[in-house]
The first five atom37 places (N, CA, C, CB, O) and aatype in JSON, in Angstrom:
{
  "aatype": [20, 20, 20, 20, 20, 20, 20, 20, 20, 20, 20, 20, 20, 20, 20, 20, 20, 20, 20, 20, 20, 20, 20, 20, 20, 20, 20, 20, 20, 20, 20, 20, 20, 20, 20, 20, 20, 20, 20, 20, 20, 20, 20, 20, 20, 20, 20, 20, 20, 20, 20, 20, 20, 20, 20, 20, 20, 20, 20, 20, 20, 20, 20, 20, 20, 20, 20, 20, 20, 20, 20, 20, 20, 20, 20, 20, 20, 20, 20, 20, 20, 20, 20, 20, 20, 20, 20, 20, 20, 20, 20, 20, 20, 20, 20, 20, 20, 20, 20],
  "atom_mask": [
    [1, 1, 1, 1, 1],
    [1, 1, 1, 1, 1],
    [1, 1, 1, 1, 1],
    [1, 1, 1, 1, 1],
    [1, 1, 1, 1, 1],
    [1, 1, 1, 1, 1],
    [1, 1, 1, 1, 1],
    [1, 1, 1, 1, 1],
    [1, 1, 1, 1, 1],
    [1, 1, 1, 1, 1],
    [1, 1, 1, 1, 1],
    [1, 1, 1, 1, 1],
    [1, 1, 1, 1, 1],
    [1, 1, 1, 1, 1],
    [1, 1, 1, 1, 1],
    [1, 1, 1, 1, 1],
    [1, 1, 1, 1, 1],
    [1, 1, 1, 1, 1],
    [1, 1, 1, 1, 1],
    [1, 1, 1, 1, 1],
    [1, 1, 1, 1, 1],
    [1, 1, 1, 1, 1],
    [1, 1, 1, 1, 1],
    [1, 1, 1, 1, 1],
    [1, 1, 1, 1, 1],
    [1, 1, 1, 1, 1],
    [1, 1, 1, 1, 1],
    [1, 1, 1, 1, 1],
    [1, 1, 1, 1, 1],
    [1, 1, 1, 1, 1],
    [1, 1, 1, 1, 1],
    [1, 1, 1, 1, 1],
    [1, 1, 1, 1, 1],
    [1, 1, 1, 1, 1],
    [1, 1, 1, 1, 1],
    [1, 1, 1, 1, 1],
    [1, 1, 1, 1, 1],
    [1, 1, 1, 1, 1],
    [1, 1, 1, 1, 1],
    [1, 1, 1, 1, 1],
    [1, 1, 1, 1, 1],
    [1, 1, 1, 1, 1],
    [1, 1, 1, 1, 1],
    [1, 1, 1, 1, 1],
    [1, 1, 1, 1, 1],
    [1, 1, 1, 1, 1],
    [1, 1, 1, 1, 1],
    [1, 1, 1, 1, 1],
    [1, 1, 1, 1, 1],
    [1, 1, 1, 1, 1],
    [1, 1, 1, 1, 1],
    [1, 1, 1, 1, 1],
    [1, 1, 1, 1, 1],
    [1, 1, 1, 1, 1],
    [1, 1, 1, 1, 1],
    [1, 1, 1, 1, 1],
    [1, 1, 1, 1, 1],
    [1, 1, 1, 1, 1],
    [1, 1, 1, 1, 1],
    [1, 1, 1, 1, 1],
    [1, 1, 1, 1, 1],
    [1, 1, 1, 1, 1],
    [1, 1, 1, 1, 1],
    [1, 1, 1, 1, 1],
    [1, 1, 1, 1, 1],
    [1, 1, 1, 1, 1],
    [1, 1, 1, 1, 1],
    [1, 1, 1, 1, 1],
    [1, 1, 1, 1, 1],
    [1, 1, 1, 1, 1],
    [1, 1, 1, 1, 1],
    [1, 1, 1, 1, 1],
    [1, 1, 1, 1, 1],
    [1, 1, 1, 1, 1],
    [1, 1, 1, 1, 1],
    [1, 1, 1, 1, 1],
    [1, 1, 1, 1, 1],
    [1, 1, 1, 1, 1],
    [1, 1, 1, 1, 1],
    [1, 1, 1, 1, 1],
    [1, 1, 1, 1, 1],
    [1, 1, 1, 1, 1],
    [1, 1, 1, 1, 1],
    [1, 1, 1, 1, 1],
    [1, 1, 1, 1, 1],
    [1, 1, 1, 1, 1],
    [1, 1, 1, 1, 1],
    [1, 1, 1, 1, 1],
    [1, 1, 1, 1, 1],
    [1, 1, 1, 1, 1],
    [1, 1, 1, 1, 1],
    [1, 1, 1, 1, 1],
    [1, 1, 1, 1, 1],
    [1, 1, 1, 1, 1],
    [1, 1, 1, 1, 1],
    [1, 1, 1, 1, 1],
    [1, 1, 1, 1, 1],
    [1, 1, 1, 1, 1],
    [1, 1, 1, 1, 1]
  ],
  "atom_positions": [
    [[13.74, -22.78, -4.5], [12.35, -22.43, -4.48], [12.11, -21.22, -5.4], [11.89, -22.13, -3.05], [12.85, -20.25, -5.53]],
    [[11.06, -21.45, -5.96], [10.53, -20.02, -6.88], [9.88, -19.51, -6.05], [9.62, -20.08, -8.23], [9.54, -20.01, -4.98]],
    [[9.53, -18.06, -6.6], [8.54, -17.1, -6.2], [8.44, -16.17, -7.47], [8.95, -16.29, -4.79], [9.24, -16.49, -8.36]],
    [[7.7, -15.17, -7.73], [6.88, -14.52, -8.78], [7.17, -13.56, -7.76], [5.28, -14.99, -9.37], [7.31, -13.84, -6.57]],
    [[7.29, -11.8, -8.54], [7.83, -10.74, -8.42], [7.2, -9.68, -9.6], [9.28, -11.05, -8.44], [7.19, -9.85, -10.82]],
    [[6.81, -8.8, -8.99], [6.41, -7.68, -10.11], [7.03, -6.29, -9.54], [4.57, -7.52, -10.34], [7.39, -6.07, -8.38]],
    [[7.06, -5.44, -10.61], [7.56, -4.59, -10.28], [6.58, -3.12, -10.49], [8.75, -4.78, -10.88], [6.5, -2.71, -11.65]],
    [[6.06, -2.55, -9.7], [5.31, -1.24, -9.96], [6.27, -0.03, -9.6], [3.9, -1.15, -9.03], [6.99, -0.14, -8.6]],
    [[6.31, 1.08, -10.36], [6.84, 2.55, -9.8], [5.78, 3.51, -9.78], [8.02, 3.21, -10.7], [5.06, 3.98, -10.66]],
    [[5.91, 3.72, -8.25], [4.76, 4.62, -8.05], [5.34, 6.03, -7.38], [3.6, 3.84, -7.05], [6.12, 5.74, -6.47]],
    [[5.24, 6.96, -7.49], [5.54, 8.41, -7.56], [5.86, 8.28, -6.23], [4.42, 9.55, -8.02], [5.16, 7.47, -5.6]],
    [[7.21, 9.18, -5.29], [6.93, 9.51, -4.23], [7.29, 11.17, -3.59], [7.48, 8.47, -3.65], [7.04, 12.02, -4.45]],
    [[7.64, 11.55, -2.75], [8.19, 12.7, -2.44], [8.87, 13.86, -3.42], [9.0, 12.28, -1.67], [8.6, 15.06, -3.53]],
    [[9.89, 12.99, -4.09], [11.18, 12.8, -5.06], [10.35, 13.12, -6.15], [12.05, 11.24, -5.18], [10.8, 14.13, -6.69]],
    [[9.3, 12.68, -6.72], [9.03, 12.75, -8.23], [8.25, 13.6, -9.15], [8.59, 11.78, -8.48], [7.98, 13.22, -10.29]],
    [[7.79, 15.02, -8.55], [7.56, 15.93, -8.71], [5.77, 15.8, -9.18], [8.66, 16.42, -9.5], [5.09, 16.69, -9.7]],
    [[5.48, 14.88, -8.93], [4.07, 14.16, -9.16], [3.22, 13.58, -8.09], [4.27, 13.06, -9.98], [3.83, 12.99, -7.2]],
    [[1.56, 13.66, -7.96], [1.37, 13.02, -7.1], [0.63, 11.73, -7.59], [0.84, 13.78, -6.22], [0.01, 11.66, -8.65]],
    [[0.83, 10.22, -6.22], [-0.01, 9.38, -6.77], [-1.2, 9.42, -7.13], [-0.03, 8.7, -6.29], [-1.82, 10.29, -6.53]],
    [[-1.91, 8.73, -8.0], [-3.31, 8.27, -9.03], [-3.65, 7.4, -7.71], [-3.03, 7.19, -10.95], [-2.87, 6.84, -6.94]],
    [[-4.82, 7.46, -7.68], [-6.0, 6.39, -6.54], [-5.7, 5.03, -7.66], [-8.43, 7.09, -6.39], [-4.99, 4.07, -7.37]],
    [[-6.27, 5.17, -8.71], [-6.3, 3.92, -10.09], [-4.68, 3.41, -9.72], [-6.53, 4.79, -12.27], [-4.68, 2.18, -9.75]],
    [[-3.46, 3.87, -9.43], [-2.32, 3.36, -9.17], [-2.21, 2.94, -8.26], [-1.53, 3.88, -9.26], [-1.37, 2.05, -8.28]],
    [[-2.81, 3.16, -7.0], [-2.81, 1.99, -5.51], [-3.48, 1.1, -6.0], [-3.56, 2.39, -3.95], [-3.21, -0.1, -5.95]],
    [[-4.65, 1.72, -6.64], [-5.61, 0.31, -6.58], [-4.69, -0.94, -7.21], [-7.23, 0.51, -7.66], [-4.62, -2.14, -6.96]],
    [[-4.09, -0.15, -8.07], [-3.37, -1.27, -9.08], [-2.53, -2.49, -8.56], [-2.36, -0.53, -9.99], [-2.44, -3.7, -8.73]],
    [[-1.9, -1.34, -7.71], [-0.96, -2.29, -6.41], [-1.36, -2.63, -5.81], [-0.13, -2.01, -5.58], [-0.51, -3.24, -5.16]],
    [[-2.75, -2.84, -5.16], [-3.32, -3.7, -3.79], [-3.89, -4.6, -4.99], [-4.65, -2.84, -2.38], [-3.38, -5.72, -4.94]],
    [[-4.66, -4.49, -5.88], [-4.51, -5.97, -6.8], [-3.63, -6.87, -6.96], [-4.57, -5.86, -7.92], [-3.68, -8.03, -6.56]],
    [[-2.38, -6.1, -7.87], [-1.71, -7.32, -7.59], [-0.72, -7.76, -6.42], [-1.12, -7.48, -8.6], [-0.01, -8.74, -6.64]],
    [[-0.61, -7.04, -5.08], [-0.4, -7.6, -4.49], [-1.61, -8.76, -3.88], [0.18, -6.81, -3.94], [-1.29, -9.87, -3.47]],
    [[-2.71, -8.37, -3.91], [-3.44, -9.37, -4.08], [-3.81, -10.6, -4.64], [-3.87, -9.07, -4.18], [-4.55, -11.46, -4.17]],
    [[-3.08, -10.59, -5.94], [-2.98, -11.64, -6.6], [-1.55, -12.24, -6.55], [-3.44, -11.34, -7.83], [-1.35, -13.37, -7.01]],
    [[-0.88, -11.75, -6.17], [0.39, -12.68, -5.83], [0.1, -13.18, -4.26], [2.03, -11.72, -5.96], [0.61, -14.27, -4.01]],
    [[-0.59, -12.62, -3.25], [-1.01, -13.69, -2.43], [-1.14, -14.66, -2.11], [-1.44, -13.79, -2.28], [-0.82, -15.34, -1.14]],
    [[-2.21, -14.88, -3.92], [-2.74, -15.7, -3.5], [-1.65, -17.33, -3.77], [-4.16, -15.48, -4.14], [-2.17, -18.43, -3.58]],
    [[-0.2, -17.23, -4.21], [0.78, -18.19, -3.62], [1.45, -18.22, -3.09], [1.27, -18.65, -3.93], [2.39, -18.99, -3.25]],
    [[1.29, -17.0, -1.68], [2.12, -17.39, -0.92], [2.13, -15.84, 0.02], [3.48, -18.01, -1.75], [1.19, -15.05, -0.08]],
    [[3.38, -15.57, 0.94], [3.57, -14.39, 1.21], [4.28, -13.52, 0.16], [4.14, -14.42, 2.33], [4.67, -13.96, -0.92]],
    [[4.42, -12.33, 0.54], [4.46, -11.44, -0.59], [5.37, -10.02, 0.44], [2.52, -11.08, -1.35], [4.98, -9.22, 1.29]],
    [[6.72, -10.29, -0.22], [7.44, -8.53, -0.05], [6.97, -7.87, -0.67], [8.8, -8.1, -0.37], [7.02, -7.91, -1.89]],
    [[6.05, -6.64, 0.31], [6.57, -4.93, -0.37], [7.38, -4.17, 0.42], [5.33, -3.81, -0.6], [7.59, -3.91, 1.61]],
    [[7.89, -3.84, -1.02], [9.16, -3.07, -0.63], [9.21, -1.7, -1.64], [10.6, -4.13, -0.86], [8.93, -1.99, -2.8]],
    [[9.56, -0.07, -1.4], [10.62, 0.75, -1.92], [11.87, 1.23, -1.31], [10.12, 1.72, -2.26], [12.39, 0.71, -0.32]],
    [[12.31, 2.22, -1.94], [13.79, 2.69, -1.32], [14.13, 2.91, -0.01], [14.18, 3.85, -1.77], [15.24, 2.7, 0.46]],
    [[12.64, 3.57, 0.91], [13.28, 3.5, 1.98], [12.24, 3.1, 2.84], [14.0, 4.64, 2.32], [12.35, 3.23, 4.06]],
    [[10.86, 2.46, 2.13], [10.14, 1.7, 3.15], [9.58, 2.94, 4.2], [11.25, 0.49, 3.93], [9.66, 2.87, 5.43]],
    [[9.06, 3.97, 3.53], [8.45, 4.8, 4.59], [6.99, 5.56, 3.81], [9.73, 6.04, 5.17], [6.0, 6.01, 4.39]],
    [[7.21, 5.52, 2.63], [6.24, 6.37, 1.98], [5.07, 5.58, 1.27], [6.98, 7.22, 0.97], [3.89, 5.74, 1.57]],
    [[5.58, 4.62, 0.2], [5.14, 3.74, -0.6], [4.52, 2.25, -0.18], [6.13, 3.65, -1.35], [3.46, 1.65, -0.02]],
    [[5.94, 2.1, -0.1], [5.16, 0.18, 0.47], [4.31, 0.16, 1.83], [6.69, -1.25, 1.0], [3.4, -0.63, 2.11]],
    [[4.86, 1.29, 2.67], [3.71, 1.09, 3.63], [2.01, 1.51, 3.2], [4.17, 2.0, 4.88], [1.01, 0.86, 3.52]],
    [[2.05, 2.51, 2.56], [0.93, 2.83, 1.96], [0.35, 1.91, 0.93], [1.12, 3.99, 1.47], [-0.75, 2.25, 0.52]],
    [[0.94, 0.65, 0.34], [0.42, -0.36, -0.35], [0.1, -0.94, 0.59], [1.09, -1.04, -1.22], [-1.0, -1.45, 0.41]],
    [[0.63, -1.17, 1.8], [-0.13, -2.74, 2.82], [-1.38, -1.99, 3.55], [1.23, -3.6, 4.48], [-2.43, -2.53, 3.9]],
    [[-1.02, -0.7, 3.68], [-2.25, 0.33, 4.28], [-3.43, 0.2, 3.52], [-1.89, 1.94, 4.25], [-4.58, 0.19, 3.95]],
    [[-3.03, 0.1, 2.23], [-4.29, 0.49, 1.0], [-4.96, -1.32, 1.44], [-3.45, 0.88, -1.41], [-6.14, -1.62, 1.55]],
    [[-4.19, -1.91, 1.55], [-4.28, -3.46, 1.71], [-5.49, -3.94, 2.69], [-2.85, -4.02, 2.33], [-6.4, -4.74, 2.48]],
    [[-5.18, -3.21, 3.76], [-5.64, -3.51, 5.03], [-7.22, -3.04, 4.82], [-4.73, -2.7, 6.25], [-8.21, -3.75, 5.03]],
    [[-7.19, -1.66, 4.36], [-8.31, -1.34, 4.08], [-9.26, -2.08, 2.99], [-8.12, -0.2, 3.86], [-10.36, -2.49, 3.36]],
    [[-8.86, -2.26, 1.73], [-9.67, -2.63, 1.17], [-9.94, -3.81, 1.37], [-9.55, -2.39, 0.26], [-11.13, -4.08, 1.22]],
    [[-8.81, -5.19, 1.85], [-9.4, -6.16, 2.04], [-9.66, -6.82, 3.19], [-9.02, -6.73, 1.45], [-10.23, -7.91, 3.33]],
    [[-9.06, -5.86, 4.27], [-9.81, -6.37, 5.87], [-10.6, -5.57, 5.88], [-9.06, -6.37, 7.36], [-11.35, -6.4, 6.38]],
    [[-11.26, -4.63, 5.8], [-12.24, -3.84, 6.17], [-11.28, -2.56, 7.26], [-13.54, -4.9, 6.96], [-11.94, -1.63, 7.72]],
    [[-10.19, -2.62, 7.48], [-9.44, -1.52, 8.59], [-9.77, -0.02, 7.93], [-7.45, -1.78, 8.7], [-9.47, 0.37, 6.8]],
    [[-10.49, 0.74, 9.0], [-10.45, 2.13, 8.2], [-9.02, 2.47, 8.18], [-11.34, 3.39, 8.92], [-8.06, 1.9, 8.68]],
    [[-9.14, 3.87, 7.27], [-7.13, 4.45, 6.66], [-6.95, 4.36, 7.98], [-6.5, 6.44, 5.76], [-6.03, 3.55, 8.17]],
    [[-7.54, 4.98, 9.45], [-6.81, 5.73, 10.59], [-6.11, 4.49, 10.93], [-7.75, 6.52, 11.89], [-4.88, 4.44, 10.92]],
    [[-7.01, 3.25, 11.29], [-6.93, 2.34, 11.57], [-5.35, 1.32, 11.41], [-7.99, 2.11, 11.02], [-4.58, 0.59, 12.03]],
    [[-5.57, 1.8, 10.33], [-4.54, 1.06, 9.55], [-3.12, 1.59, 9.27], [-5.08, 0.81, 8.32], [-2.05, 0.98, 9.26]],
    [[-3.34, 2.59, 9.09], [-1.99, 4.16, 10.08], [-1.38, 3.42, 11.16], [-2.97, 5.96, 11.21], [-0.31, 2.83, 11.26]],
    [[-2.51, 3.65, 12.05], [-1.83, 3.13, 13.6], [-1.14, 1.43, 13.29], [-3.44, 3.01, 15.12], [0.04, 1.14, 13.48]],
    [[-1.87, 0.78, 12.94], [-1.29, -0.58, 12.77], [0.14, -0.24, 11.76], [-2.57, -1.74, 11.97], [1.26, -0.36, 12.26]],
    [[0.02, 0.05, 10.8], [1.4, -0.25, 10.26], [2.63, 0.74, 10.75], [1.28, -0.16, 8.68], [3.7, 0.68, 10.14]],
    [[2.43, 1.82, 12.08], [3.1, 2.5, 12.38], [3.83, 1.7, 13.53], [2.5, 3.64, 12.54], [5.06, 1.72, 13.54]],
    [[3.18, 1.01, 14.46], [2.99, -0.16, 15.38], [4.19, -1.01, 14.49], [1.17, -0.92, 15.46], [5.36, -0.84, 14.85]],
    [[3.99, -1.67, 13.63], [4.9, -3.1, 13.12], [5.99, -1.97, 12.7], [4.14, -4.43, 11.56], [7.02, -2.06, 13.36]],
    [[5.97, -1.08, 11.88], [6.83, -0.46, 10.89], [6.92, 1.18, 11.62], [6.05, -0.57, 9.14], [6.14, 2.11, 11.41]],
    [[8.14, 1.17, 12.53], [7.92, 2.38, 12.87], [8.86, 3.65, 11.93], [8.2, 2.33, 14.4], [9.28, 4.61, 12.57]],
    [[9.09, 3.56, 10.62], [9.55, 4.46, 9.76], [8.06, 5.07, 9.21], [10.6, 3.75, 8.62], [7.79, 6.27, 9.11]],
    [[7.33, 4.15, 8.95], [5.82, 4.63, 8.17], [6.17, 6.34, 8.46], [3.91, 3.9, 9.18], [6.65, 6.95, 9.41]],
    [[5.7, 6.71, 7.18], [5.6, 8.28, 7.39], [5.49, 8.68, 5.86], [7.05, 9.05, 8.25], [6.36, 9.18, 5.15]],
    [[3.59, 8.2, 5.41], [3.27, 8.56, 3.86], [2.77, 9.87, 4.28], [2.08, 7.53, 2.91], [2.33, 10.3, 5.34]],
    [[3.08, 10.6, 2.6], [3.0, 11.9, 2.63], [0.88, 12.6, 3.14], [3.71, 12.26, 0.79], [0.04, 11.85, 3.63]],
    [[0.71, 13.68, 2.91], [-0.56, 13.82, 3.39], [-1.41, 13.4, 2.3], [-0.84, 15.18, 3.88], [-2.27, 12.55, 2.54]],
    [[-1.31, 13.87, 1.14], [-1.57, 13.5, -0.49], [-1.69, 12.35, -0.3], [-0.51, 13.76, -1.67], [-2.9, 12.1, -0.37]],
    [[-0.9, 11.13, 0.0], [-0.74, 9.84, -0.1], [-1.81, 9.32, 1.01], [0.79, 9.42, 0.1], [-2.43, 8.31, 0.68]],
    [[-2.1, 9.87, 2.27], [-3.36, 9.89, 3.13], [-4.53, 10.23, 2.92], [-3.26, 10.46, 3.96], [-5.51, 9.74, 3.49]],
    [[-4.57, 11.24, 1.95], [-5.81, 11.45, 1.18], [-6.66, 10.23, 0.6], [-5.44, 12.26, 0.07], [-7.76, 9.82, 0.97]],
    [[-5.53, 9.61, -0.78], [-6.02, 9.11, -1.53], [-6.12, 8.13, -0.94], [-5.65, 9.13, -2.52], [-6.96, 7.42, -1.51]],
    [[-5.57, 7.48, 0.25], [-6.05, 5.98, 1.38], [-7.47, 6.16, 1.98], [-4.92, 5.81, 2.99], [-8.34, 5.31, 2.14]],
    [[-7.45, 7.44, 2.24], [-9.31, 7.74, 2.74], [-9.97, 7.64, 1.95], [-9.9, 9.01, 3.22], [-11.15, 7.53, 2.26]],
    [[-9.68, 7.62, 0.72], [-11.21, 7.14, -0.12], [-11.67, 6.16, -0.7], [-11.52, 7.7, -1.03], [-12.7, 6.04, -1.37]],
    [[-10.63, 5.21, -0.34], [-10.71, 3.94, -0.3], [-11.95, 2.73, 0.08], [-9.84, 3.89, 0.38], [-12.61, 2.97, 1.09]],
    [[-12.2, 1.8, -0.5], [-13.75, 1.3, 0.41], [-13.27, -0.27, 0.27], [-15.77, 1.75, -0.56], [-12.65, -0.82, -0.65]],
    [[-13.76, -0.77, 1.49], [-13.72, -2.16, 1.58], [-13.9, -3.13, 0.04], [-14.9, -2.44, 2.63], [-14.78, -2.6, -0.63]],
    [[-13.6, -3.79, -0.33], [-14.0, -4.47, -1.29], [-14.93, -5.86, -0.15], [-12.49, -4.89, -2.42], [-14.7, -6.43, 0.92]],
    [[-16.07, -5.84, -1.26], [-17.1, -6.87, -0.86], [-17.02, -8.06, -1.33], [-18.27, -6.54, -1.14], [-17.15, -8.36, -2.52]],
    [[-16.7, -9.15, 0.02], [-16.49, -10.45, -0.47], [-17.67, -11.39, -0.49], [-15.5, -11.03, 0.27], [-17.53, -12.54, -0.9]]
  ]
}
């Protein structure tokens, strides 16, 4: 079986930088668009900072879940979750996308 795979590097703890809002967005696109054949791993190194904060950014923009909302839920399935405050910031300003 195939599947399609992309690869984004997005800043974390480690990289003496903080994330761009325009760089989640980037990643809840195309995880959005790889969706749309099928399910879809996110994943980084240790699955606490990053990829949870991509399915977070996820939740929000395309279920409508506010950030808090969506905190609690992916802390619930994924109990490592633990994005930085910076990285909580830029999830709050996030807005539903209108379908």
């Amino acid at each position: 079986s195939e599947f399609d795979c992309a690869r984004l590097v997005l800043p974390d703890h480690r990289s003496g930088r903080t994330l761009q809002e325009k760089e989640l967005l980037l990643a809840v696109d195309k995880v959005s668009e790889l969706r749309a054949s099928g399910p879809v791993f996110v994943h980084c190194f240790a699955g606490v900072e990053r990829s949870p904060l991509v399915c977070m950014a996820c939740l929000v923009r395309e279920h409508g879940l506010s950030p808090q909302r969506a905190l609690d839920y992916l802390m619930q399935v994924h109990q490592g979750t633990n994005p930085l405050p910076s990285q909580l910031d830029i999830l709050r300003t996030l807005k539903p996308v209108k379908k």
